[in-house]
C-alpha positions as CSV (number, residue, x, y, z in Angstrom):
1,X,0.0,0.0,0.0
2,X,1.5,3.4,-1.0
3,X,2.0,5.8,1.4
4,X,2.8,9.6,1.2
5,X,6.4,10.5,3.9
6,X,7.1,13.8,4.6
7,X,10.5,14.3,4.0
8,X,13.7,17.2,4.8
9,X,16.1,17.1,2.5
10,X,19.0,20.2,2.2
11,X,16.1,22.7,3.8
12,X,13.4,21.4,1.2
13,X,10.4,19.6,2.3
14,X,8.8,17.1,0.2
15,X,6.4,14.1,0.0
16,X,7.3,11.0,-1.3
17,X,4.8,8.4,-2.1
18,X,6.0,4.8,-1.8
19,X,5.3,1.3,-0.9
20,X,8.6,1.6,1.5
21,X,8.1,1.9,5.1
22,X,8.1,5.2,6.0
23,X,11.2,4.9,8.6
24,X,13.1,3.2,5.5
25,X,12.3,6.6,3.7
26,X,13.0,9.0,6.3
27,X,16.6,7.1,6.9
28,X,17.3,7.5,3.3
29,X,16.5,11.3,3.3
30,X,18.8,11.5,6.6
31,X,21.5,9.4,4.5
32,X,20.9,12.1,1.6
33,X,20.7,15.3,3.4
34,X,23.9,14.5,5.4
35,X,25.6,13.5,1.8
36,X,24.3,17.0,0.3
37,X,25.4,19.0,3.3
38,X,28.8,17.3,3.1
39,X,28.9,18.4,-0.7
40,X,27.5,22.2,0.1
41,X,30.5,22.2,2.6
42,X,33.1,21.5,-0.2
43,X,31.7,23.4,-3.2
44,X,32.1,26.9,-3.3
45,X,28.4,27.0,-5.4
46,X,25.5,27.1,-3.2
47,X,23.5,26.1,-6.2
48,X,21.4,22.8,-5.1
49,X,21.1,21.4,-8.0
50,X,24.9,21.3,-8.3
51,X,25.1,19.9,-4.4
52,X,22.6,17.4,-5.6
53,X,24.6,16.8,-8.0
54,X,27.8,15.8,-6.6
55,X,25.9,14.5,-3.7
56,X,24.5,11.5,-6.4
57,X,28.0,11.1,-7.7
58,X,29.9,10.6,-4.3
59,X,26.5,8.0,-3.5
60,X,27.2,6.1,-6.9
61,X,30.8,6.4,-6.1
62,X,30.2,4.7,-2.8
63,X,27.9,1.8,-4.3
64,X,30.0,0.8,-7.4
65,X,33.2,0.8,-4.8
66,X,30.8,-1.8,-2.6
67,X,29.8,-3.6,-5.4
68,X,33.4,-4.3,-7.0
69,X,34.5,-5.4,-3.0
70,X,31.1,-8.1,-2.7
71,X,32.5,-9.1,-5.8
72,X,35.8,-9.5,-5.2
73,X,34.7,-11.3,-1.7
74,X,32.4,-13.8,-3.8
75,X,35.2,-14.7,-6.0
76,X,37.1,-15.3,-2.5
77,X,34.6,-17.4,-1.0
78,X,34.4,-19.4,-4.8
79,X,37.5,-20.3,-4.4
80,X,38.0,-20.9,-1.0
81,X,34.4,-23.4,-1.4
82,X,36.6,-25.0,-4.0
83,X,39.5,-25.9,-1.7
84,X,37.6,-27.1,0.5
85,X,35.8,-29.4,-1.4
86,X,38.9,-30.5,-2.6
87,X,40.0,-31.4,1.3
88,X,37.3,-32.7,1.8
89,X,37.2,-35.3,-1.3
90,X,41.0,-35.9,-0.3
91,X,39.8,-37.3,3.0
92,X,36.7,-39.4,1.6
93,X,38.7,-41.1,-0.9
94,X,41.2,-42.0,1.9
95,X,39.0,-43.1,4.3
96,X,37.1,-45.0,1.1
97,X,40.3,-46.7,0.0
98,X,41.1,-47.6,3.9
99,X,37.6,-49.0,4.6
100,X,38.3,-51.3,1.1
101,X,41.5,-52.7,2.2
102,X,40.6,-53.6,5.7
């Protein structure tokens, strides 16, 4: 069920209508707000459509960085799976052969 969240975002007030929880949707305007203050502070522009700007672009920054580390980590845990595996056959084939020739 949609619902309308008031929301403050770099002194602007708007609704947004979504099927999010509403505390999901005020956490992200926190997480924005914060990100476009941090921008204002660094630009010597006060235009907000240029904070907003950089603001998205340090955000995608931050979520193509996290994506290129969980990828990096699955690749990790791929090949650490396949070691183990490996072990593990190791020690069922040795126990298989010892279990034959008893």
């Amino acid at each position: 069920m949609s619902k309308v969240v008031q929301v403050d975002i770099h002194g602007q007030r708007d609704a947004v209508r979504s099927d999010l929880e509403p505390q999901y949707i005020n956490d992200l305007a926190l997480f924005l707000d914060e990100r476009m203050q941090s921008a204002a502070r660094e630009l010597s522009s006060a235009d907000p459509l240029r904070i907003a700007v950089i603001a998205a672009l340090n955000i995608v920054d931050e979520l193509h960085r996290a994506r290129a580390d969980s990828a990096g980590s699955e690749q990790r845990m791929r090949v650490r799976a396949r070691e183990i595996e490996r072990l593990v056959d190791a020690v069922l084939e040795d126990a298989r052969v010892k279990v034959v020739n008893q």
